[in-house]
C-alpha positions in Angstrom: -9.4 -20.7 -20.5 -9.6 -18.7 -17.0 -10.7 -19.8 -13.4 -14.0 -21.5 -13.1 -16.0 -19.0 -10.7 -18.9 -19.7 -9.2 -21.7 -17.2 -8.2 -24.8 -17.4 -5.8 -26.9 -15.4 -7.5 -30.0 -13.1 -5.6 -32.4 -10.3 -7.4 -30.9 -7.4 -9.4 -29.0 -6.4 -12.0 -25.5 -7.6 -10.1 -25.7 -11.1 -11.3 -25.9 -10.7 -14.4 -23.1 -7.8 -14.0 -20.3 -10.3 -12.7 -21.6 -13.1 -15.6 -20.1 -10.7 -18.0 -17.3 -9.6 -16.1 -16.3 -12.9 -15.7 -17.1 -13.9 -19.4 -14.9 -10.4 -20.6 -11.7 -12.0 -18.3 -12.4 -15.6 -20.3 -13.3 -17.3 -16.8 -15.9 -20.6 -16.4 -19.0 -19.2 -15.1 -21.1 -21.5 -12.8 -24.2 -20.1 -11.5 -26.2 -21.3 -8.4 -29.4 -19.2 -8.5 -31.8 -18.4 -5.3 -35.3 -19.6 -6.3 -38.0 -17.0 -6.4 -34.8 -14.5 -6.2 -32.7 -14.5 -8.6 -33.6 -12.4 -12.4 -34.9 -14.7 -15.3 -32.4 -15.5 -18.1 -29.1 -16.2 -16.5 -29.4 -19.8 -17.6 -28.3 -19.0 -21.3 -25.7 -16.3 -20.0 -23.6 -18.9 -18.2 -21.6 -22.1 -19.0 -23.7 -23.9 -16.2 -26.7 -23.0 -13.9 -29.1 -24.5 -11.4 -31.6 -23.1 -9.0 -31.8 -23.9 -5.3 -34.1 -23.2 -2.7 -32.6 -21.8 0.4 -33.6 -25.3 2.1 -31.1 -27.0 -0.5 -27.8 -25.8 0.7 -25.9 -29.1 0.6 -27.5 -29.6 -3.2 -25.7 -26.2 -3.8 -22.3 -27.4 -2.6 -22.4 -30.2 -4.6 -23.6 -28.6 -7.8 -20.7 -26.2 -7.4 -18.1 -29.0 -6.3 -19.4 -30.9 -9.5 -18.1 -27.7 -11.7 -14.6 -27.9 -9.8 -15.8 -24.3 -8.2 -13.4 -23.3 -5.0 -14.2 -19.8 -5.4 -18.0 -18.0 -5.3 -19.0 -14.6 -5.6 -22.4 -13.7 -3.6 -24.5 -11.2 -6.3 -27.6 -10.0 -5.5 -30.2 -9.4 -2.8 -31.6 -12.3 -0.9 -34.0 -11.4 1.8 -32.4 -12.4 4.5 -35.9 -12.8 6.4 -36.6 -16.0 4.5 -33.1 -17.5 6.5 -34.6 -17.2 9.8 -38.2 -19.0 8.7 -38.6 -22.6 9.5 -40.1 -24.0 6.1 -37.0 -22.0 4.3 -34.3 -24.3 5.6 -34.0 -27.8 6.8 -33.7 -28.5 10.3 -30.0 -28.7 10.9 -29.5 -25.2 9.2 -32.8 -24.1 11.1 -31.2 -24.7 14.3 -27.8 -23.4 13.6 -29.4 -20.0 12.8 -31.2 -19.5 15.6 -28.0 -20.3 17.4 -27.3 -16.9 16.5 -27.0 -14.3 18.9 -27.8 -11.6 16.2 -30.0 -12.4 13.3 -29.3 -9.4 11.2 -28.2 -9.4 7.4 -24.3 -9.4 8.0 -24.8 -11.8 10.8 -26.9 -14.1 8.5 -24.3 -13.5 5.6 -21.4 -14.6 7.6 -23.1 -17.8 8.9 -23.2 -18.7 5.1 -19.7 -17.6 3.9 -18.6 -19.4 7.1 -20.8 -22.6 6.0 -19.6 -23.1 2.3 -15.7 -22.2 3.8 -16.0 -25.3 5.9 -16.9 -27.4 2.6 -14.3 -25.7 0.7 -15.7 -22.9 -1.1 -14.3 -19.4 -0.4 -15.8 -16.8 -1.1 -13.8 -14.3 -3.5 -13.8 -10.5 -2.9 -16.1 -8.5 -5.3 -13.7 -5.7 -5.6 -12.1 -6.5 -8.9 -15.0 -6.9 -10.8 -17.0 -4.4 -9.2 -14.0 -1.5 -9.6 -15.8 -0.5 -13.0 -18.7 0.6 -11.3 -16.7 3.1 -9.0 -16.1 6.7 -9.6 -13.2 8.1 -9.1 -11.8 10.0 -5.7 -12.9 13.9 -5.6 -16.1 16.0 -6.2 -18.2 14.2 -9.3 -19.7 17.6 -9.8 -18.7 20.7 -11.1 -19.4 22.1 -7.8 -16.7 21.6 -5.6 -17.4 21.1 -1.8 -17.5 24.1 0.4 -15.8 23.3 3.6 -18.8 23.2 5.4 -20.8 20.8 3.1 -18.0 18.1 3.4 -17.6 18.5 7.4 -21.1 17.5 6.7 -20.6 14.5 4.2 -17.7 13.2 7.1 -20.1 13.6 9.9 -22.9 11.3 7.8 -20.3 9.0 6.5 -19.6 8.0 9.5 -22.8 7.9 10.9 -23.6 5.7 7.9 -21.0 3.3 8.8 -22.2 2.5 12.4 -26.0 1.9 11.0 -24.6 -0.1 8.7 -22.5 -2.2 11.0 -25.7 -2.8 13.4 -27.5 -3.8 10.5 -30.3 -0.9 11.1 -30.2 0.0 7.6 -31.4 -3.3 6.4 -34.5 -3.0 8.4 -35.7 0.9 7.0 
């Protein structure tokens, strides 16, 4: 038998996505859903699963801890607006957050990477089992760039980045 994996699973097809990449390597699959996010039916996909409301961090840690996880995968979208809202967390994570100088979705994601590495749990890059989903370097198409067009797609690219990096994206 593999690793024992754990993964924090939002909305979308993603979670279930790394459940059967991790199944295909023979790795333990532990999954801590997002109530009200994550998709219906991972239960039976997984060798053990749980839902938590954001307000139940600590009950997460410990359901992970209690499957020997040290290593969780974030999958899925989790509207990072409920983080910020009182009733979504209890007051000690509630006051850490808005501690924050920036409440933005990478700002928000970090506070939580940041808060299960300081009870042990890292969380493992996505890059492996993602790689399948990638296409390959060069034109897709059988149109190949003119000059111009990719000037273009460099120019965009990198204005893409810096949205992305202030978190402007998240709000369109």
């Amino acid at each position: 038998m593999g690793q024992s994996f754990g993964i924090i699973a939002g909305s979308g097809d993603i979670p279930r996505f790394y459940i059967h990449e991790l199944k295909k390597r023979g790795d333990t699959c532990v999954v801590a859903a997002v109530k009200g996010e994550a998709p219906a039916g991972l239960s039976g996909e997984t060798d053990a699963y749980a839902e938590f409301a954001l307000q139940e961090l600590n009950d997460l840690v410990s359901f992970l801890k209690s499957h020997h996880v040290e290593n969780v995968y974030l999958a899925g979208k989790i509207e990072h607006r409920r983080f910020v809202q009182k009733k979504s967390l209890d007051p000690r994570h509630f006051l850490l957050v808005h501690r924050l100088k920036e409440r933005g979705a990478q700002s928000l994601v970090r506070l939580f990477i940041d808060f299960l590495a300081d009870r042990g749990i890292t969380t493992a890059d996505p890059y492996p089992l993602l790689e399948p989903l990638f296409r390959s370097e060069g034109p897709q198409g059988r149109v190949k760039p003119s000059p111009e067009v990719m000037a273009d797609m460099v120019f965009g690219w990198d204005k893409a980045r810096i949205l992305a990096d202030q978190d402007i994206g998240q709000t369109l």
